[in-house]
Backbone as numpy.savetxt, mean C-alpha at the origin, in Angstrom:
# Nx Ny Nz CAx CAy CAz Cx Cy Cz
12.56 68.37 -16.39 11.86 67.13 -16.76 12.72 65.91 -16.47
14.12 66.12 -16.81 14.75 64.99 -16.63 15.18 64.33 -14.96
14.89 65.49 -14.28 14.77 65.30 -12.67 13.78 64.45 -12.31
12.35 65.17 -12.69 11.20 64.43 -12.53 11.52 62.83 -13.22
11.73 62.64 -14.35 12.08 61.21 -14.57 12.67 60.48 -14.54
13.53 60.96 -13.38 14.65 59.82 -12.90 14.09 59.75 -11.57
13.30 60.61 -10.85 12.88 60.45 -9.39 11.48 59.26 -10.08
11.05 59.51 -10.53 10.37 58.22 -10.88 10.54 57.68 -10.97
11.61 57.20 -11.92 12.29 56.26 -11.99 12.86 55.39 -10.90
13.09 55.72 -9.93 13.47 55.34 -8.76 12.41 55.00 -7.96
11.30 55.91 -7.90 9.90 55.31 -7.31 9.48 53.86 -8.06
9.78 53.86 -9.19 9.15 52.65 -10.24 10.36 51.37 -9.47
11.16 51.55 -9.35 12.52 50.56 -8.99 12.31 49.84 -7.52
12.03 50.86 -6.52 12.02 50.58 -5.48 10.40 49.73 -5.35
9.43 50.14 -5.92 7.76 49.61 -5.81 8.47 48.18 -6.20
9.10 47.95 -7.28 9.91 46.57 -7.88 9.97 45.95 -6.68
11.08 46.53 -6.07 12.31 46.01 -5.04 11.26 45.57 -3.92
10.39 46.17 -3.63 9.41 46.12 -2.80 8.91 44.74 -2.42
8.07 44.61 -4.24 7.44 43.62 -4.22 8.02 42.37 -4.58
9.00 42.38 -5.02 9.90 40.79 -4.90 10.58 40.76 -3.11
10.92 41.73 -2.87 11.13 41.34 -0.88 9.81 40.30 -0.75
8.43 41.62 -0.75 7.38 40.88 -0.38 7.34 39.16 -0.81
7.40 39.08 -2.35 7.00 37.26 -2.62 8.14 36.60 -2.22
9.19 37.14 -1.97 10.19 36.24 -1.36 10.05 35.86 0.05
9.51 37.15 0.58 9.24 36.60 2.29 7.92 35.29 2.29
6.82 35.78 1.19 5.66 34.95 0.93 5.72 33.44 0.86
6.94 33.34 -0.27 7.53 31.80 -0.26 8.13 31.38 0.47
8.87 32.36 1.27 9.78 31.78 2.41 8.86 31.07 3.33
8.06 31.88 3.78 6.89 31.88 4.89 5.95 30.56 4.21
5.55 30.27 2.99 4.87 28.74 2.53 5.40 27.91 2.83
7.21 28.16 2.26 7.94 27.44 2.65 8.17 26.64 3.87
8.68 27.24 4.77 8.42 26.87 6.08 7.01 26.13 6.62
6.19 26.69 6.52 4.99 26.15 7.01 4.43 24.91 6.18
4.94 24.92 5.13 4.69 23.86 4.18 5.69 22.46 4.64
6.61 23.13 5.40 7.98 22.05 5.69 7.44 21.27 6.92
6.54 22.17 8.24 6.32 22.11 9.52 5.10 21.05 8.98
4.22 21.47 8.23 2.84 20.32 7.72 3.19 19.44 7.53
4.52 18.81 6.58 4.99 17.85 6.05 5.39 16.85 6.95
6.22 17.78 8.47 6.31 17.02 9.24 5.39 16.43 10.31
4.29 17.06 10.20 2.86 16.41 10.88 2.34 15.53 10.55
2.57 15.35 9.00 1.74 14.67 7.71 2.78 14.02 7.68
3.62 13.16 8.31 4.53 12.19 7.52 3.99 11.47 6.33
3.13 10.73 6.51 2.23 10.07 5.06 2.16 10.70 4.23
2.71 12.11 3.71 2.49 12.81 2.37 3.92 13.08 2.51
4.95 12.72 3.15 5.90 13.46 2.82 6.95 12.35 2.36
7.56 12.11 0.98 8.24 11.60 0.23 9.27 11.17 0.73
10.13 11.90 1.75 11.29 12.25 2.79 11.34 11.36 3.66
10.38 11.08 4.16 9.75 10.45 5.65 10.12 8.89 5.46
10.65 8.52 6.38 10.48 7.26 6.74 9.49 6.58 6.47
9.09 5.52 6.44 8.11 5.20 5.81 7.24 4.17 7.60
6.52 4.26 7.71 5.75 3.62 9.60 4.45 3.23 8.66
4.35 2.12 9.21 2.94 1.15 9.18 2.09 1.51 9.85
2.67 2.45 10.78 1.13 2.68 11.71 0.67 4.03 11.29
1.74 4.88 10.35 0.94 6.23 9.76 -0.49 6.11 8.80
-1.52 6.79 8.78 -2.18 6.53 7.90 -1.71 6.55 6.22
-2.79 6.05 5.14 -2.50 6.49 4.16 -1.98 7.64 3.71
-1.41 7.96 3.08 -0.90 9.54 2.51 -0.78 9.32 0.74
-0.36 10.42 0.51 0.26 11.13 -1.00 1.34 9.74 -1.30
2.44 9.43 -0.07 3.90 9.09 -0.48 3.89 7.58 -0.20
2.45 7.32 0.36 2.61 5.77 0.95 2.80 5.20 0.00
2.41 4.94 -1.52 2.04 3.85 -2.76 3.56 3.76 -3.06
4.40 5.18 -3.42 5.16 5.40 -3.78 6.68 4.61 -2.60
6.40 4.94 -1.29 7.17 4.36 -0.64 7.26 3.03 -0.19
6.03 2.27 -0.81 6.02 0.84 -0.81 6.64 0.45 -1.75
6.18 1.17 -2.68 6.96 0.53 -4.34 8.61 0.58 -3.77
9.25 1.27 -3.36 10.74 1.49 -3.44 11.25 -0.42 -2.15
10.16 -0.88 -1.96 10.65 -1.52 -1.20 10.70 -2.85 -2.12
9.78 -3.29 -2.88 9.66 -4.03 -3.42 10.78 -4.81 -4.15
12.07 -4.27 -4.33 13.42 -5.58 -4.63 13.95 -4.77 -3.62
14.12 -4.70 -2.19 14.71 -4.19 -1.24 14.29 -4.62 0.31
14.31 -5.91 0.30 14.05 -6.86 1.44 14.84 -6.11 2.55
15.94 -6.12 2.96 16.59 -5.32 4.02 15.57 -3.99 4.61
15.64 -3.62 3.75 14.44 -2.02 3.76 13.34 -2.04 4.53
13.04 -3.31 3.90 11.30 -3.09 3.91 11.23 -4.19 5.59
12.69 -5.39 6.06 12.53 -5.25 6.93 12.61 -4.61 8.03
13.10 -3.44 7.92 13.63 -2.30 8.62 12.38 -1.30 8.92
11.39 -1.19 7.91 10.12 -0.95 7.88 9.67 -1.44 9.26
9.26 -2.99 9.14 8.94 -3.72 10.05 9.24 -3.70 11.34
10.59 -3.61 11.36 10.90 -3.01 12.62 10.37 -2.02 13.30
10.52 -0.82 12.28 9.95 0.65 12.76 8.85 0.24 12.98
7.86 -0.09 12.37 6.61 -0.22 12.81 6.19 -1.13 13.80
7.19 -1.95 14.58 6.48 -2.57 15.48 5.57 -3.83 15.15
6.08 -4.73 14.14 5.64 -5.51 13.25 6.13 -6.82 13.55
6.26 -8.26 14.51 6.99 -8.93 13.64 7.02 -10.36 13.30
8.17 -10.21 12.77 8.61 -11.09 11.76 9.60 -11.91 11.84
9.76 -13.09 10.74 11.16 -13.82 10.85 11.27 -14.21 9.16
12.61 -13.50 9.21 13.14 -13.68 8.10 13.56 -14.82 7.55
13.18 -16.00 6.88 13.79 -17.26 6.26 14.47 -17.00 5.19
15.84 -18.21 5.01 16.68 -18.86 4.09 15.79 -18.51 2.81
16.43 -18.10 1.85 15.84 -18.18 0.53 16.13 -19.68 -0.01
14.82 -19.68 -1.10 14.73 -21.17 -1.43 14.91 -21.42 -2.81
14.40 -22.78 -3.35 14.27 -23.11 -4.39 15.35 -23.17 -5.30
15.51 -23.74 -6.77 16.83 -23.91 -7.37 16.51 -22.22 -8.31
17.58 -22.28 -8.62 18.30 -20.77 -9.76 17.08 -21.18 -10.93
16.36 -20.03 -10.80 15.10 -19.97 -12.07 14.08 -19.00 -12.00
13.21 -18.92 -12.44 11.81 -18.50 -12.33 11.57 -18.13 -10.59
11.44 -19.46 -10.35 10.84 -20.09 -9.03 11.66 -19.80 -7.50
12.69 -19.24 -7.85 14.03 -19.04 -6.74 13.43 -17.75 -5.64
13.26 -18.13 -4.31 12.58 -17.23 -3.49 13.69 -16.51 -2.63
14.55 -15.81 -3.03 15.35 -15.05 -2.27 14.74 -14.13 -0.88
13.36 -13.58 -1.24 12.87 -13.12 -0.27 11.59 -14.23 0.58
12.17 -14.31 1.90 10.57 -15.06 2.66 10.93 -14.57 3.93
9.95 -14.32 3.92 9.19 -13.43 5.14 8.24 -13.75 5.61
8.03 -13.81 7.10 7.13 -14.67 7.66 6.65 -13.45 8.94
4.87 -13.38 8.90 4.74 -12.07 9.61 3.92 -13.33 10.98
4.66 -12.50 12.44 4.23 -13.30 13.31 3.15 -13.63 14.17
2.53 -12.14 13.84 1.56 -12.03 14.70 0.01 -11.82 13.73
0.61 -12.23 12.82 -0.84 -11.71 11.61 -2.14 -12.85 11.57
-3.48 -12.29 11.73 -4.53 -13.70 11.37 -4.79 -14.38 10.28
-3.35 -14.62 9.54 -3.75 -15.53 8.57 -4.10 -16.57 9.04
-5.23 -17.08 8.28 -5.90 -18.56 8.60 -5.52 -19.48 7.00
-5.31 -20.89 6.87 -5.39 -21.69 7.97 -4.09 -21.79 8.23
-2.98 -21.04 8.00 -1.36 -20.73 7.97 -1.20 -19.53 7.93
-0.15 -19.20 8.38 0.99 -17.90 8.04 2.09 -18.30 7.45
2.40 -18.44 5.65 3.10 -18.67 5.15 4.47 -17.36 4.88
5.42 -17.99 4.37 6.51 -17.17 3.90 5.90 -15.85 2.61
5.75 -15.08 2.29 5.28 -14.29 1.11 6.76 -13.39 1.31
7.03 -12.52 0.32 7.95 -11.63 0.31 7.44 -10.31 1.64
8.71 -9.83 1.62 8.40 -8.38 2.88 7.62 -7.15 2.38
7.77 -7.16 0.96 6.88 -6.19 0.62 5.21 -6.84 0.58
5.36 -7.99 0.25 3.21 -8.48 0.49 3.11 -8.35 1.75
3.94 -8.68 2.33 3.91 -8.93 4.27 3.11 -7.05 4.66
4.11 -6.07 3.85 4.23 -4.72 4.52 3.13 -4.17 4.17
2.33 -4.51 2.65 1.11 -4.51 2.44 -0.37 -4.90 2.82
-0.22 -6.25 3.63 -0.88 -7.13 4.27 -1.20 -6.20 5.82
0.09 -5.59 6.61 -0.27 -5.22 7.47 -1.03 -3.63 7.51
-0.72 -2.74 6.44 -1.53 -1.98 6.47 -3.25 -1.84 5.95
-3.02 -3.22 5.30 -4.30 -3.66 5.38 -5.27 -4.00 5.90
-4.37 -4.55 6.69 -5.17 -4.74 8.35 -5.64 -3.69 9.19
-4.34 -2.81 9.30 -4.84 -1.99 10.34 -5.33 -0.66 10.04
-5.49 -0.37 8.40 -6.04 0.82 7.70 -7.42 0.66 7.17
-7.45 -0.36 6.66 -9.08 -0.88 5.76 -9.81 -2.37 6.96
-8.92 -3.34 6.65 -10.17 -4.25 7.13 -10.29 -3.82 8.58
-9.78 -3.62 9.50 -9.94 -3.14 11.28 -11.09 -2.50 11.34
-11.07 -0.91 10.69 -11.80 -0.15 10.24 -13.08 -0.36 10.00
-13.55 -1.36 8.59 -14.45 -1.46 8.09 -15.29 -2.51 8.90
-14.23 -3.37 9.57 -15.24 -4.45 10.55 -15.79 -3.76 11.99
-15.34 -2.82 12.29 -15.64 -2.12 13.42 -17.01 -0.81 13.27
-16.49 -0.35 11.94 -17.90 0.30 11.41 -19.25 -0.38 10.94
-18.79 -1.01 10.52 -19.84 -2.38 9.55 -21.25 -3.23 10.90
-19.48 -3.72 11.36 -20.40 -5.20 12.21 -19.78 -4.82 13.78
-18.97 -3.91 14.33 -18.72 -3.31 15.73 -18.06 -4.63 16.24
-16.90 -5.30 15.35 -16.56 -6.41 15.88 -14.82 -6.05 15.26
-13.90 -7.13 15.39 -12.55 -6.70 14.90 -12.32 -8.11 13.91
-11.91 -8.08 13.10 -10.80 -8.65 12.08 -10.19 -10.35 13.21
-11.12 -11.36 13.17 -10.29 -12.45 13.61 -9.31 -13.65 12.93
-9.56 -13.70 11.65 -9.02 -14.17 10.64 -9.28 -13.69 9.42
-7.75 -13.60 8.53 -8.29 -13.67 6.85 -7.60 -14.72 6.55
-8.69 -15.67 5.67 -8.53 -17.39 5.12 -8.02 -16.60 3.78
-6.72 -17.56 3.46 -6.00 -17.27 2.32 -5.93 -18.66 1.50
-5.69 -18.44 0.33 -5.67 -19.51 -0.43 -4.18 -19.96 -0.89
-3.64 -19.38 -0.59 -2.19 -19.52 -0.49 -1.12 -18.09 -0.91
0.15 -18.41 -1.30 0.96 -17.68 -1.53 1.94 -17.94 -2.59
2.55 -19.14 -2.50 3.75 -19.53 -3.33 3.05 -20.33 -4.29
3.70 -20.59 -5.74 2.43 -21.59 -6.70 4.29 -20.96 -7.69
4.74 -22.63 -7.94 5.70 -22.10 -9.40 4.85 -22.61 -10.59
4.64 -21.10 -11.07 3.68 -21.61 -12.35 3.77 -20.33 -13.13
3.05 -20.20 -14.03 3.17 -19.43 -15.40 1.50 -18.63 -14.68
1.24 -17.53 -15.69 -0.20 -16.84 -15.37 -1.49 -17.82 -15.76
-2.15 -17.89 -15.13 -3.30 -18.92 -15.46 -3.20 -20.77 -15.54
-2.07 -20.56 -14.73 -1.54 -21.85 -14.99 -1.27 -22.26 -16.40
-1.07 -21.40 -17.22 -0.56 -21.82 -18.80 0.78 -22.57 -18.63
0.83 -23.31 -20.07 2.09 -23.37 -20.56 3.59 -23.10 -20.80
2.79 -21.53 -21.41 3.94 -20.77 -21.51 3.37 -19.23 -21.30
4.25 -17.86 -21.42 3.74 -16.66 -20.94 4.25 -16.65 -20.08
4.23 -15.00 -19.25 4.38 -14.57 -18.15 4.64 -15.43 -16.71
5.50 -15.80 -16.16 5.20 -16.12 -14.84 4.68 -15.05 -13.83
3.58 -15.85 -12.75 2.86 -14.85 -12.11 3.66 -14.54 -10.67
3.15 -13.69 -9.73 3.78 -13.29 -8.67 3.84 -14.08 -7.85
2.95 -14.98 -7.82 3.27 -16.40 -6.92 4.48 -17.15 -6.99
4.97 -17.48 -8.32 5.95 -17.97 -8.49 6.90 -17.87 -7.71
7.30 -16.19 -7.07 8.33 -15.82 -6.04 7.87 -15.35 -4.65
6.81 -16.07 -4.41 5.84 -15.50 -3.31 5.34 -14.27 -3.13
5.02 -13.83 -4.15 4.69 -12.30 -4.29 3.97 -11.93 -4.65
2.86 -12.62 -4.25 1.21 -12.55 -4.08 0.73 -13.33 -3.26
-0.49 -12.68 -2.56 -1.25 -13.95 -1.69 -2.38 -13.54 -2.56
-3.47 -14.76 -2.20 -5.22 -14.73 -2.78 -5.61 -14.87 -1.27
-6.94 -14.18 -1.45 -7.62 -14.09 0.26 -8.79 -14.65 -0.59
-9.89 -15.52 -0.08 -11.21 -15.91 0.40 -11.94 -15.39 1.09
-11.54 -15.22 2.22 -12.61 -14.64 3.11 -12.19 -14.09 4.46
-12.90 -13.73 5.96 -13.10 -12.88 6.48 -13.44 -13.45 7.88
-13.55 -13.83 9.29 -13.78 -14.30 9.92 -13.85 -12.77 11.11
-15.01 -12.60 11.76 -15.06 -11.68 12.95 -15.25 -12.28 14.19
-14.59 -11.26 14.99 -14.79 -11.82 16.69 -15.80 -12.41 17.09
-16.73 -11.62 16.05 -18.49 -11.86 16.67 -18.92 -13.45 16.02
-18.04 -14.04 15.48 -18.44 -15.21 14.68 -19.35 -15.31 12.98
-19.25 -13.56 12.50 -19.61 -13.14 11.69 -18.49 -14.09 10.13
-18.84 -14.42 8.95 -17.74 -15.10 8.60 -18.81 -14.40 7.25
-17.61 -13.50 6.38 -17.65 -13.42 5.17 -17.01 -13.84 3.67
-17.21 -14.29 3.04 -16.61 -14.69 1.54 -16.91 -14.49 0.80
-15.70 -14.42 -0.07 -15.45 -13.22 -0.83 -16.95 -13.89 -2.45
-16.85 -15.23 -2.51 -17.78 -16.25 -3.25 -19.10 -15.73 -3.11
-19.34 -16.02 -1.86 -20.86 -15.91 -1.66 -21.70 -14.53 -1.49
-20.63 -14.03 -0.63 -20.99 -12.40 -0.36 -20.65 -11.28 -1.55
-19.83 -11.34 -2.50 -19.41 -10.20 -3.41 -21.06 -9.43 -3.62
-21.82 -10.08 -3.81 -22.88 -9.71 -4.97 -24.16 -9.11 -3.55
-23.49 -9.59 -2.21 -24.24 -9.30 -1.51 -24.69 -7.67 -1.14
-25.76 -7.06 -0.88 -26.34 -6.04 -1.12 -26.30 -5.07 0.27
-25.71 -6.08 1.70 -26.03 -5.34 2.47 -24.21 -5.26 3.12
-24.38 -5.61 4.53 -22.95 -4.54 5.17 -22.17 -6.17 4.71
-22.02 -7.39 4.09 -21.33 -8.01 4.13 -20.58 -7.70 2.63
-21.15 -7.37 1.54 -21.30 -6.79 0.13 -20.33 -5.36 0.18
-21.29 -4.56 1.25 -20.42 -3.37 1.51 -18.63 -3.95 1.77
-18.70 -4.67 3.22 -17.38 -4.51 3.95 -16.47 -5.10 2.49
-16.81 -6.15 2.12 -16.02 -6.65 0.54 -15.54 -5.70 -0.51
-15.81 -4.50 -1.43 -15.87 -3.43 -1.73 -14.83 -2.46 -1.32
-15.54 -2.40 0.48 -14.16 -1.57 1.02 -12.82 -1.47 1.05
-13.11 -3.03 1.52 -11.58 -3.71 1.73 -11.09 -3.83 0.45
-11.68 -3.89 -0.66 -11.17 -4.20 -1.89 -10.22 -2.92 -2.70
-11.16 -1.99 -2.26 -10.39 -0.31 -2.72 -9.49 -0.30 -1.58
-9.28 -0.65 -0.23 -8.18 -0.35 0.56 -6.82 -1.05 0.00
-7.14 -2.03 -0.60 -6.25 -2.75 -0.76 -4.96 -1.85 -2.34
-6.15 -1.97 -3.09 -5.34 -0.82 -3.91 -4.53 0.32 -4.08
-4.46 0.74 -2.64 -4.02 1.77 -2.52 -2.46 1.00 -1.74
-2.58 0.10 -1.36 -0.87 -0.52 -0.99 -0.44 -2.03 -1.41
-1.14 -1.76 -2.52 -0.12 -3.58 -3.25 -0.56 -2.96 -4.69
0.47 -3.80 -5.36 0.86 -3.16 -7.17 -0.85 -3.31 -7.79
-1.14 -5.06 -7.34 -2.27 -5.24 -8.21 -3.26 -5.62 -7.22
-4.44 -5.25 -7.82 -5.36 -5.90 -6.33 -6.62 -6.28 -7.81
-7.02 -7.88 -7.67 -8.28 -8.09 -8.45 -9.07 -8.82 -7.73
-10.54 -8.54 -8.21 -11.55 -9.44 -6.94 -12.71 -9.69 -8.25
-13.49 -10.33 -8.14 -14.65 -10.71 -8.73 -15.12 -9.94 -9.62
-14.49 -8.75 -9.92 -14.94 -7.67 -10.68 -14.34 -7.78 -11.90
-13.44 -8.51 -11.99 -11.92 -8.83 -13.20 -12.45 -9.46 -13.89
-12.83 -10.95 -13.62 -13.06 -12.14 -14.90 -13.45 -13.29 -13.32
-13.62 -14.35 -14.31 -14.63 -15.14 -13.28 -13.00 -16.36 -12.69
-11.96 -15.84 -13.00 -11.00 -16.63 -12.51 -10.84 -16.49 -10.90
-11.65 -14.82 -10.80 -11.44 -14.37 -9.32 -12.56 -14.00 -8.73
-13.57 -14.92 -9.20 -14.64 -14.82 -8.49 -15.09 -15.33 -7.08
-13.77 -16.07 -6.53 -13.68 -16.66 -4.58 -12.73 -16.09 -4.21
-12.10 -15.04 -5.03 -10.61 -14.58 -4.36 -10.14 -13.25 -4.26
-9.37 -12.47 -3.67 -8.96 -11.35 -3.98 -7.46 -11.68 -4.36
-6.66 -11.13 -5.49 -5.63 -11.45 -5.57 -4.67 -10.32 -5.41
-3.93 -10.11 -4.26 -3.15 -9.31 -3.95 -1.68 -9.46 -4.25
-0.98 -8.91 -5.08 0.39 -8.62 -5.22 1.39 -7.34 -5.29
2.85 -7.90 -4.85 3.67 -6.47 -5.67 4.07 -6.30 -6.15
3.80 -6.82 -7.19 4.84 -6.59 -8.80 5.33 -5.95 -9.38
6.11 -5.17 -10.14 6.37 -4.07 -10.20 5.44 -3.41 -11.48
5.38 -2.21 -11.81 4.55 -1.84 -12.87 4.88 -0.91 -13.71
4.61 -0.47 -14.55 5.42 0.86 -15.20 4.62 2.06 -15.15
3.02 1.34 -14.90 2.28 2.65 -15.31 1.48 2.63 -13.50
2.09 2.74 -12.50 0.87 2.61 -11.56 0.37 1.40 -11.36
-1.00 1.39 -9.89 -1.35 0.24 -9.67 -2.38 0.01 -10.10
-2.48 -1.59 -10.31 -3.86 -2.17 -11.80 -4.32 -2.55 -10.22
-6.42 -2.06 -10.33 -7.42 -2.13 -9.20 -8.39 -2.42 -9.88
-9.12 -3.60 -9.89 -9.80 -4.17 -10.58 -10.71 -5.22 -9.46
């Protein structure tokens, strides 16, 4: 008997030995192929460089955020992506209001200027362009993106123009407000007149509005309170909990 239960015993050991080889080759083998996807998928992969011209991914929100007090970075971004730009003198006196980062994107359709904003609104701005609004004007109205009318960028002021409280992202150029929409075709949407609109001008507004959320901290449009009922207000602020899409 004690023969028989040690040769079992050994059958029982080895079936073991067996099946951890097996899940080890299993994970190895995810492993790998999980590594080879990652590198197809740069946009999901955490690792990755970060390119303006990759689509959205898993790691994009996350790899914008890391840029946001990291001007060098995020112009280096710019570079990679084939983006550009000119970096200006930081301004203003020691305060609130002091713009260490300005960034000026060169080839972008801001209307009725292309002002200084920080490199992270800049890096946001361009995948906006070429991920959501390009996109949605080409599906929509079969035309391209000829201007977005902005309402500005820099403002030294407190939130709501108060008193006192919070200073807002403008203060350090680190927000723009958009208005509206201008197409090749001479198509011209705003954000005022059109929000409430029912057909592809209503739609394209909407779109662009969720695109936007997905690469700047805060994105609010007409849906918030009636302060932003002509505007979209795009910033990158930093946040603790994720990005506020409203």
């Amino acid at each position: 008997m004690a023969v028989k239960r040690t040769g079992f015993r050994k059958q029982v050991g080895a079936f073991r030995l067996d099946r951890l080889l097996i899940a080890v080759l299993v994970i190895s083998a995810l492993g790998l192929g999980g590594r080879a996807w990652l590198e197809e998928h740069p946009q999901h992969n955490p690792l990755a460089p970060l390119d303006l011209s990759d689509p959205p991914g898993w790691a994009t929100a996350r790899k914008l955020a890391a840029l946001r007090d990291d001007a060098d970075a995020c112009r280096a971004v710019l570079e990679r992506s084939d983006v550009g730009f000119e970096a200006l003198p930081a301004a203003g006196d020691a305060g609130p209001c002091r713009r260490e980062d300005r960034t000026v994107l060169l080839d972008y359709p801001l209307s009725p200027d292309t002002p200084a904003a920080t490199c992270a609104v800049d890096a946001g701005l361009e995948i906006w362009l070429r991920q959501s609004l390009q996109p949605a004007a080409r599906e929509l109205f079969q035309a391209d993106i000829e201007r977005v009318e902005h309402l500005g960028v820099f403002g030294c002021r407190r939130l709501y123009g108060n008193d006192s409280g919070p200073w807002s992202e403008h203060a350090t150029g680190n927000a723009i407000d958009i208005a509206g929409f201008t197409l090749s075709d001479g198509t011209r949407i705003n954000v005022l007149r059109d929000w409430s609109n029912k057909g592809a001008k209503g739609a394209f507004l909407r779109r662009v509005r969720d695109g936007a959320c997905g690469v700047f901290s805060t994105t609010l449009s007409p849906d918030y309170n009636a302060a932003h009922a002509d505007h979209f207000h795009l910033d990158q602020g930093g946040r603790a909990f994720g990005n506020v899409c409203r």
